[in-house]
Backbone bond lengths (Angstrom), bond angles and torsions (degrees), N, CA, C in turn:
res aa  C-N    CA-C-N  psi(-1)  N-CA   C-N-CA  omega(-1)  CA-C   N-CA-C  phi
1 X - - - 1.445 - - 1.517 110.09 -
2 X 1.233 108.71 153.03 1.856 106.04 -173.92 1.709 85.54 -126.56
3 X 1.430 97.89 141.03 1.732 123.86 -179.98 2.013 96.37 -84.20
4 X 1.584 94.91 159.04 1.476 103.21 163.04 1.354 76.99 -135.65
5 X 1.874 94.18 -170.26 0.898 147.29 133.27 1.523 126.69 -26.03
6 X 1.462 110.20 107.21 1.634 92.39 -164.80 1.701 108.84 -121.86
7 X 0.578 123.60 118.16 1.794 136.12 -174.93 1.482 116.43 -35.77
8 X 1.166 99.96 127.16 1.832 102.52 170.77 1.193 151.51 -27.81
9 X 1.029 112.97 61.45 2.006 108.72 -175.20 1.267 137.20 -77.57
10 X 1.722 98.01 33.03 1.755 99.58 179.67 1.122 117.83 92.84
11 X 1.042 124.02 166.08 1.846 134.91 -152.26 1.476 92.96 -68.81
12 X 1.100 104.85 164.67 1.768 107.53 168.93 1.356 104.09 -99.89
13 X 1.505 102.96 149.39 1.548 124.22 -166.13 1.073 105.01 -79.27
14 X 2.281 105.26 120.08 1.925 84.77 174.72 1.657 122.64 -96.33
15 X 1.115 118.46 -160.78 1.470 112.59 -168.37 1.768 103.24 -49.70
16 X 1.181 94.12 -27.01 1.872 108.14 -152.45 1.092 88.23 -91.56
17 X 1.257 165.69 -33.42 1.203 160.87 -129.39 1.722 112.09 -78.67
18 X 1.460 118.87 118.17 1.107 140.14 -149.60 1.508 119.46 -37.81
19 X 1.491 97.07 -33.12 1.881 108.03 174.28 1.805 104.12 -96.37
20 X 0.654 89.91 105.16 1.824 97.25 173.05 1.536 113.81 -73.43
21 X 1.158 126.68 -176.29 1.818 119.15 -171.08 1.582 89.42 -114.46
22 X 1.408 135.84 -0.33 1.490 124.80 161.44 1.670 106.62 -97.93
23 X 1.038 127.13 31.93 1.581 145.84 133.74 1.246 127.41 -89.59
24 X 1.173 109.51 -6.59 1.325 113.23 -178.07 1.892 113.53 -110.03
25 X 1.362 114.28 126.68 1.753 110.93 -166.47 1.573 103.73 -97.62
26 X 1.429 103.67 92.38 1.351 120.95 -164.38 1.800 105.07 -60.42
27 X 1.423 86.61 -33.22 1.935 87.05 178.26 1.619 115.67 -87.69
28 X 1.466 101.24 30.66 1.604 106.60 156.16 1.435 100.62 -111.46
29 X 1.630 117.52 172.13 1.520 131.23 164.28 1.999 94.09 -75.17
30 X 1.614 90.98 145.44 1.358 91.31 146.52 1.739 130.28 -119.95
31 X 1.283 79.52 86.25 1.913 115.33 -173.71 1.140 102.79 -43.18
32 X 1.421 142.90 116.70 1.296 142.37 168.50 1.386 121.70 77.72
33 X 1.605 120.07 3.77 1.092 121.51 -167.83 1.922 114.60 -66.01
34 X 1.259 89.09 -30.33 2.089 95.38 -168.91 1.834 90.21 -143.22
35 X 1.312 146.25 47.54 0.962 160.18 -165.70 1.790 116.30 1.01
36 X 1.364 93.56 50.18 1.800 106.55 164.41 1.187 117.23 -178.23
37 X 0.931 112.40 125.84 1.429 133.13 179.19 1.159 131.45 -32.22
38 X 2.064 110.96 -39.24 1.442 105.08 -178.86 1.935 94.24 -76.73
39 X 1.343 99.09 -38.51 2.053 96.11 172.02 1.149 124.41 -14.80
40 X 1.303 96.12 -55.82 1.453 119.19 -159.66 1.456 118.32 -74.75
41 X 1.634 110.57 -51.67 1.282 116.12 142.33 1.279 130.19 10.33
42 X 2.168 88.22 -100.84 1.489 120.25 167.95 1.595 113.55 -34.29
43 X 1.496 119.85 -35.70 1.052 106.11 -167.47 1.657 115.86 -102.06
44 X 1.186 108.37 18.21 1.528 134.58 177.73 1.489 93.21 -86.96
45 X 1.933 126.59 -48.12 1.044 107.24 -169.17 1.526 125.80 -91.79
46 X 1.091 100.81 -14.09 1.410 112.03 171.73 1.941 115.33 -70.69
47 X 1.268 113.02 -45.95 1.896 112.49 145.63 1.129 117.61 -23.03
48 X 1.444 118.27 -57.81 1.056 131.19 -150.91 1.896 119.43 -88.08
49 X 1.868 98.62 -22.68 1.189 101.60 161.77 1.199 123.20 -109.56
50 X 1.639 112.90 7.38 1.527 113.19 160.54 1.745 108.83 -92.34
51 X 1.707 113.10 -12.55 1.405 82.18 -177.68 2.040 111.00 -79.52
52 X 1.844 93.29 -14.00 1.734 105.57 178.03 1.345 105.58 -60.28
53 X 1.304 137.34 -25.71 1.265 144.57 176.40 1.549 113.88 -86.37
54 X 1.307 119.02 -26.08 1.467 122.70 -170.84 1.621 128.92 78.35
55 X 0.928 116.81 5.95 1.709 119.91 170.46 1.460 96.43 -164.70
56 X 1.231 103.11 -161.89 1.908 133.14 -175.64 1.703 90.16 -81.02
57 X 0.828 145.50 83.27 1.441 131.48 163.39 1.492 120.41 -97.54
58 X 0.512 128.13 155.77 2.303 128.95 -179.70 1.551 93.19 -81.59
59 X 1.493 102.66 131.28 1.633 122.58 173.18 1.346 99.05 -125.51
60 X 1.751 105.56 161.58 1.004 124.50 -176.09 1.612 97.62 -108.15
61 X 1.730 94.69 154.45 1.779 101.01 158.16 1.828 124.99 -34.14
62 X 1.355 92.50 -55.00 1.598 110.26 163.49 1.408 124.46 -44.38
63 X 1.365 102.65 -74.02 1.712 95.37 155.22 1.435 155.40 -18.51
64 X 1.606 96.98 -55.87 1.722 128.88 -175.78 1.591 78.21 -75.90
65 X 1.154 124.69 -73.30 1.164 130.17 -170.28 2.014 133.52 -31.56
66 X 1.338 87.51 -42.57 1.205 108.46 172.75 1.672 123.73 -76.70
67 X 1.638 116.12 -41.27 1.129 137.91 170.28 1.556 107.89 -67.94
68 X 1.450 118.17 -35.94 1.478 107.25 161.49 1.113 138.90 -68.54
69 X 1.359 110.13 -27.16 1.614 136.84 173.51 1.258 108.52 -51.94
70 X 1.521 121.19 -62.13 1.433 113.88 167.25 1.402 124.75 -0.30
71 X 1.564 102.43 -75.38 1.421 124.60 -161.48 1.630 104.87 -69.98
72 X 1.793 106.62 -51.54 0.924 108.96 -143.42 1.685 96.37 -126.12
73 X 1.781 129.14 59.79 1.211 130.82 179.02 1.187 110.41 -20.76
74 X 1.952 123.86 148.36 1.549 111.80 148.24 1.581 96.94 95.71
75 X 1.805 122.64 -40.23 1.856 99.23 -166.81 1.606 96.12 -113.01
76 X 1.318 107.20 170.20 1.470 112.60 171.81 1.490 95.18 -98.34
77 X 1.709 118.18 173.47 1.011 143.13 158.85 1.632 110.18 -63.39
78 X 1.544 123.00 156.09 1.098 140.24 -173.52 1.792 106.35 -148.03
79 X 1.477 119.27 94.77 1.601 129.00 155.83 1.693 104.50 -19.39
80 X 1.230 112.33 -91.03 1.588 123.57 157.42 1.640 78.67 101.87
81 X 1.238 116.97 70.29 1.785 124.79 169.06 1.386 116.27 75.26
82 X 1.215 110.60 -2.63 1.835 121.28 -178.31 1.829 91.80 -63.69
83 X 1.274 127.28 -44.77 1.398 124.43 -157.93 1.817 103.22 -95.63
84 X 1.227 97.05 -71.57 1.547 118.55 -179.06 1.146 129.38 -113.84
85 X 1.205 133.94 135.26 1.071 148.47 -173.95 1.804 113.65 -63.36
86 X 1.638 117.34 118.91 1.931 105.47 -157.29 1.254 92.60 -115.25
87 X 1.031 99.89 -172.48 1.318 122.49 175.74 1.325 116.45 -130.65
88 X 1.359 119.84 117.19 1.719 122.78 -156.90 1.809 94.51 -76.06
89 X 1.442 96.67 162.43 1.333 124.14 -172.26 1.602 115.59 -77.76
90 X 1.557 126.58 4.27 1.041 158.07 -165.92 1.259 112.94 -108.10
91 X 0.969 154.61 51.86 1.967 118.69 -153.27 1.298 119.35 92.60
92 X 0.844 91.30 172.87 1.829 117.11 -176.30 1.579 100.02 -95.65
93 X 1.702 133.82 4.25 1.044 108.99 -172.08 1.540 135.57 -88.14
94 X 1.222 149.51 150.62 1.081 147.38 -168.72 1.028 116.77 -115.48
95 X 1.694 113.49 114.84 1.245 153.00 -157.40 1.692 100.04 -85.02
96 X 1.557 117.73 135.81 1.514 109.32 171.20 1.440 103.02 -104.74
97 X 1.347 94.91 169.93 1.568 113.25 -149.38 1.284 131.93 138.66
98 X 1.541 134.77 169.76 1.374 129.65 175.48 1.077 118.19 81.84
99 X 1.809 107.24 145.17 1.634 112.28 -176.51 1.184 95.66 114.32
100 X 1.640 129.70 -66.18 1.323 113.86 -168.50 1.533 133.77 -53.18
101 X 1.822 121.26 4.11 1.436 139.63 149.26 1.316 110.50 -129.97
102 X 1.801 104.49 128.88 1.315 101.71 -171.76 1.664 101.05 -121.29
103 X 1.498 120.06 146.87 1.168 132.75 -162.78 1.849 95.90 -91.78
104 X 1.294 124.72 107.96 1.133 110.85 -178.95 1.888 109.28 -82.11
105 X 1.429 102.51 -169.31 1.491 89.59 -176.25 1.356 114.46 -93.45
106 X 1.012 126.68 9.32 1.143 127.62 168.45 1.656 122.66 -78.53
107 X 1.179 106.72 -15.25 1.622 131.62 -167.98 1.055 128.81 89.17
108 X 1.474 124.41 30.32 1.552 127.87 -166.21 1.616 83.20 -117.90
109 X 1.528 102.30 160.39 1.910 127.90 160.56 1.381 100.39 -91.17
110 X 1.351 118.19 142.13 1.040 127.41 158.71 2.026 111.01 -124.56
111 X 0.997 109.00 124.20 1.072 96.97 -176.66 1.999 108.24 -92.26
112 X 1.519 110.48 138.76 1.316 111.27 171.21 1.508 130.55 -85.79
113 X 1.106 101.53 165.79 1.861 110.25 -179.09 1.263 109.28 -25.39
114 X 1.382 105.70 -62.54 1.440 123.36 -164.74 1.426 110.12 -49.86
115 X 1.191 105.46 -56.04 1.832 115.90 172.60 1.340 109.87 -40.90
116 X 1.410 116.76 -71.77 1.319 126.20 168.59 1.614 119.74 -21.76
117 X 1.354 122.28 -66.10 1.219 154.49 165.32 1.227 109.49 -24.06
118 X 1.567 95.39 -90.92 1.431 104.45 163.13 1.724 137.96 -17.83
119 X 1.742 98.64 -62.08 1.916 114.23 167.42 1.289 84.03 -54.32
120 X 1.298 127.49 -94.00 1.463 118.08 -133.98 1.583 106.72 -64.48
121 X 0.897 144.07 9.30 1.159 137.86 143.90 1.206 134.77 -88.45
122 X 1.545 120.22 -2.40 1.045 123.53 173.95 1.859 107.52 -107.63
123 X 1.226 115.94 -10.84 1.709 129.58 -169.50 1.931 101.96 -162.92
124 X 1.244 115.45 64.94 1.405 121.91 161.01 1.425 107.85 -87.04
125 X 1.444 110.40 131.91 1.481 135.27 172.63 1.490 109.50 -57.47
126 X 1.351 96.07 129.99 1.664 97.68 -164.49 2.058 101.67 -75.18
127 X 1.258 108.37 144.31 1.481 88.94 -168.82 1.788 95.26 121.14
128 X 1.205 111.78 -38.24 1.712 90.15 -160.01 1.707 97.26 -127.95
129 X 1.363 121.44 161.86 1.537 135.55 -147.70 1.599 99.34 -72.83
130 X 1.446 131.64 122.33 1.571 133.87 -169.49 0.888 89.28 -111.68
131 X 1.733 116.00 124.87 1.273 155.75 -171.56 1.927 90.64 -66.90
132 X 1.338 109.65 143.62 1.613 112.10 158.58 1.606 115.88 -54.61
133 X 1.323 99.77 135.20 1.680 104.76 177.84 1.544 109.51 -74.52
């Protein structure tokens, strides 16, 4: 697969940032959140190792990687358009998506607002204040 350029989704989320990842009801889908399914997924697991961490913190490939392993011995993790924009294995066609985790240069993910946003609006924990759709 070859990476682009992936479009702006807003400031990156800091630790403090008002929606936390234990607002977010990881054992729902997040249906429509980044408009594909494996996205959506991906972005189930990354919730899921910031809520093991407790805030927005910057992960590594290694990290994501490791926290998936758990479940799933033997595979790595897959973004699946959360970062960059791909190019499917089919064709030449170009898939939308990307931006809503950005790889800083240091080598960490940071995931942005928008991402954030996005989950909890698509799987908010019943119990806590749901943002307007």
């Amino acid at each position: 697969m070859t990476n682009h350029c992936a479009p702006n989704r807003g400031a990156l989320a800091a630790p403090d940032f008002g929606i936390q990842p234990s607002h977010i009801d990881t054992a729902r889908q997040f249906r429509g959140a980044f408009g594909h399914d494996m996205s959506e997924v991906s972005a189930r697991w990354v919730v899921l190792l910031m809520q093991e961490r407790g805030s927005w913190q910057p992960f590594s490939q290694e990290d994501i990687d490791a926290y998936y392993r758990r479940r799933y011995p033997g595979y790595s993790f897959y973004f699946n358009q959360l970062v960059d924009i791909q190019y499917g294995s089919i064709g030449e066609k170009t898939l939308e998506g990307g931006g809503w985790i950005v790889l800083g240069e240091d080598g960490l993910y940071r995931v942005t607002e928008w991402f954030v946003q996005n989950c909890y609006r698509a799987a908010p924990s019943s119990g806590v204040f749901k943002l307007n759709r």
